[in-house]
KOLGU-174497 format. One record per residue (C-alpha): x, y, z. Coordinates in steps of 0.25 Angstrom, whole numbers, padded with zeros to 4 digits, always signed. Example, Ala and Ser with C-alpha at 12.3 -4.5 7.8 and 13.67 -1.06 7.14 Angstrom:
SITE     xx     yy     zz
SITE  +0049  -0018  +0031
SITE  +0055  -0004  +0029
This chain:
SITE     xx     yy     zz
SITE  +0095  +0054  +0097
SITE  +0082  +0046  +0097
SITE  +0082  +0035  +0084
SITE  +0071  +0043  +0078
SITE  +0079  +0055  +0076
SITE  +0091  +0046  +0073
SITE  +0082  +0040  +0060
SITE  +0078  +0053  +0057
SITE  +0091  +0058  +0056
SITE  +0097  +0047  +0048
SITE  +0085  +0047  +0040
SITE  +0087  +0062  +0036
SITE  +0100  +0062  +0029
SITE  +0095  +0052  +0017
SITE  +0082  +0060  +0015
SITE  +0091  +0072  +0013
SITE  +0098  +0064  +0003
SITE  +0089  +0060  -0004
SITE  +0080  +0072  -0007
SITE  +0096  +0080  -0009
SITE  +0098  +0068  -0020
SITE  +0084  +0071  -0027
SITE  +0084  +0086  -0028
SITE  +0098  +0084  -0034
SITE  +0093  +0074  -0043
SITE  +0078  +0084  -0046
SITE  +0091  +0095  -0049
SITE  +0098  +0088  -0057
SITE  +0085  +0083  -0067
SITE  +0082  +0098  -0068
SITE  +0096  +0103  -0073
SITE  +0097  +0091  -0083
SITE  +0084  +0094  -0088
SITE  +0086  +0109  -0088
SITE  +0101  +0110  -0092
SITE  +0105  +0096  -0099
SITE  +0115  +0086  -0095
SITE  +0129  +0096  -0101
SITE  +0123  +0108  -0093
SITE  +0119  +0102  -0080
SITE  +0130  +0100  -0069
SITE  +0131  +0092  -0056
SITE  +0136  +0106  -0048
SITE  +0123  +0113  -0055
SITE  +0114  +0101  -0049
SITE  +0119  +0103  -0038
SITE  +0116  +0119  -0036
SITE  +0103  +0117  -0041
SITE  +0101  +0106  -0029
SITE  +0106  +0113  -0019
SITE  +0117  +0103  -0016
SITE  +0132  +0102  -0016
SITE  +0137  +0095  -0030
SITE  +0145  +0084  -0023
SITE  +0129  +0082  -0017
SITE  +0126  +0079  -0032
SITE  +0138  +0072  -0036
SITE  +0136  +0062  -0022
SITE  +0121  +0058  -0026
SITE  +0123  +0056  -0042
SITE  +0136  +0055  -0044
SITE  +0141  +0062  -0059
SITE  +0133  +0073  -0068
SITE  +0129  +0062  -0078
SITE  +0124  +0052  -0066
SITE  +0114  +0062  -0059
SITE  +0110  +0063  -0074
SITE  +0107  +0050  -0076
SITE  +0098  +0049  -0063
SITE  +0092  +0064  -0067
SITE  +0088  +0056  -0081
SITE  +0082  +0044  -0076
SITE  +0073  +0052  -0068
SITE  +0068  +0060  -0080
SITE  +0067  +0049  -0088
SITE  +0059  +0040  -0079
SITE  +0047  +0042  -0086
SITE  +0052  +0036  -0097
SITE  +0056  +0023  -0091
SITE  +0043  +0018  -0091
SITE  +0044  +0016  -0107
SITE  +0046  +0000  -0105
SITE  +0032  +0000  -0097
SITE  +0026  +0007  -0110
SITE  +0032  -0002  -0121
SITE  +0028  -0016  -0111
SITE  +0013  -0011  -0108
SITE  +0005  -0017  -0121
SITE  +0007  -0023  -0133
SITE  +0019  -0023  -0142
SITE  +0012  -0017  -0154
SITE  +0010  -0005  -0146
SITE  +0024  -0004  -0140
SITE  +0028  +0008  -0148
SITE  +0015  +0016  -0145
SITE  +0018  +0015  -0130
SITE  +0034  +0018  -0127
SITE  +0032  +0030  -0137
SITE  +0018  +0035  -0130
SITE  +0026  +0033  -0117
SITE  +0036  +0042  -0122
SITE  +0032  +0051  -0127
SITE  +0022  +0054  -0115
SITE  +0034  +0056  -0107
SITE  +0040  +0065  -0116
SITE  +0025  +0072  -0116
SITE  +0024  +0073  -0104
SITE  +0033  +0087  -0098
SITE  +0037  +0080  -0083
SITE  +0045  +0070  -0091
SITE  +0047  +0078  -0106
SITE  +0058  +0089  -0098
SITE  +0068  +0079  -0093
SITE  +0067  +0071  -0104
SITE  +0069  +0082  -0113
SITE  +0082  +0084  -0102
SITE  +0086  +0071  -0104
SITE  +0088  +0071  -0119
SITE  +0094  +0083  -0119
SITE  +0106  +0079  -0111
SITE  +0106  +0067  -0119
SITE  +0108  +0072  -0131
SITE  +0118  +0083  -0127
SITE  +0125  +0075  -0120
SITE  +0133  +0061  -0120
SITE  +0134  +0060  -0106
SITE  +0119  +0061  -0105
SITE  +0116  +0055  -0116
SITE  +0122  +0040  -0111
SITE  +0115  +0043  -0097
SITE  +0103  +0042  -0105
SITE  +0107  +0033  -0114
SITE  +0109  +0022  -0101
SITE  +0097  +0026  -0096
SITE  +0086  +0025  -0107
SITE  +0095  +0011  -0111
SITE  +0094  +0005  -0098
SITE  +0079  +0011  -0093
SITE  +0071  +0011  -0106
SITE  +0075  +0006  -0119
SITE  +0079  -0008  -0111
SITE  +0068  -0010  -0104
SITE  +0059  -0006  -0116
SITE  +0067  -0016  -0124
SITE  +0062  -0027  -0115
SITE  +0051  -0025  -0118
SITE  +0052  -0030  -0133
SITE  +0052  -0044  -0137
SITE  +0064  -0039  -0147
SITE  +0077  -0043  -0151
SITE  +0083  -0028  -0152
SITE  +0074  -0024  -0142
SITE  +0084  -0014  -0138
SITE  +0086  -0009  -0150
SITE  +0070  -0007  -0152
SITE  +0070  +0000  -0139
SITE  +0080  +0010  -0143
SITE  +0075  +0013  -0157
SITE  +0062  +0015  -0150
SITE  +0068  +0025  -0140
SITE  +0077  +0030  -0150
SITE  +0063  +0034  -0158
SITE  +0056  +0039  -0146
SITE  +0068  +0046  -0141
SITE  +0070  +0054  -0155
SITE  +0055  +0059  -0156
SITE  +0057  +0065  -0141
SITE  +0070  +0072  -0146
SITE  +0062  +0078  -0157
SITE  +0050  +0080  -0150
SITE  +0054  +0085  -0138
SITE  +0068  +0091  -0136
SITE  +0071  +0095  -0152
SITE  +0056  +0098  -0154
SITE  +0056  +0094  -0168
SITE  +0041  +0099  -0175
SITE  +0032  +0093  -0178
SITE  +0034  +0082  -0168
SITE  +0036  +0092  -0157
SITE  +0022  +0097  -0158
SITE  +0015  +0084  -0162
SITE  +0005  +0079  -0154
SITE  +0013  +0068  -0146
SITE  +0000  +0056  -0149
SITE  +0004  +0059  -0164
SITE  +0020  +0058  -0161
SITE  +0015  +0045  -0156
SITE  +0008  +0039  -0165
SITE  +0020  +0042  -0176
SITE  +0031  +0036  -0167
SITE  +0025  +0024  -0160
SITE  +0025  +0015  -0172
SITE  +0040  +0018  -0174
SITE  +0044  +0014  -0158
SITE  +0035  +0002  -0161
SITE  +0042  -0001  -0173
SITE  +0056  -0001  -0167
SITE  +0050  -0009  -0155
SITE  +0042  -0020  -0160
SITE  +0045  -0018  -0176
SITE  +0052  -0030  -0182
């Protein structure tokens, strides 16, 4: 065997791998989102992927891990909140991460998995901490470094915990008239409060 067809052959399996890891991985986003964290099942990933579960259970280990790593996928968008809150000037703080966020939320690519997200979140405990760890350790610290504040943290999370509320009601409980308003409106009524919990004294 000639080393080309040697390197080609070695170089095959990994391919295979990979690709066999991210259609498991596309699967699993799609079930979460469509069924919820209670409803979803590694066997049922698995039939959907084509793929033994053993397969599922070897790339991402339990049910709650292959969440974690389907979620931080679908909430990558919103990662980039530090950048928002850092790019200008502190009286404008507020006006930026809620502008940010609530283009992401706007936007129907990256509303539907967030709206998956929360569900599971909020229906279940296991979920629930996944997201918990990941919004604590991606976001709200990194958006506490940006602020030259004591309880930094602690603005940080009120923030969120503002922001995080007028998605709930906007988006997944759909709460009139705040459903229907025109988002610039929204806006303008919630940025002073995020800037309040940010920067207020």
């Amino acid at each position: 065997m000639s080393d080309t067809a040697s390197r080609r052959r070695g170089r095959r399996p990994r391919t295979e791998s990979a690709d066999t890891r991210d259609r498991i991985l596309a699967v699993a986003r799609e079930e979460f989102s469509e069924r919820g964290y209670d409803k979803t099942s590694v066997r049922g990933i698995a039939k959907a992927a084509g793929v033994d579960s053993a397969l599922v259970h070897h790339y991402f280990g339990t049910k709650e891990q292959i969440f974690a790593e389907a979620i931080e996928v679908a909430f990558a968008p919103a990662l980039n909140a530090p950048e928002a809150v850092a790019d200008g000037p502190p009286d404008g703080v507020g006006e930026r991460l809620t502008r940010f966020i609530f283009g992401v939320w706007e936007n129907p690519t990256t509303r539907t998995p967030l709206l998956a997200i929360l569900r599971s979140a909020v229906n279940n405990e296991t979920a629930a901490a996944v997201f918990r760890r990941m919004v604590a350790s991606q976001l709200l610290r990194r958006v506490a470094a940006q602020l030259d504040a004591p309880d930094a943290e602690l603005r940080a999370e009120l923030a969120a915990a503002q922001l995080v509320g007028c998605a709930m009601m906007r988006y997944v409980i759909k709460l009139e008239p705040l459903a229907s308003a025109d988002v610039e409106q929204v806006i303008a009524r919630v940025a002073p409060v995020v800037q309040g919990y940010l920067t207020g004294s």
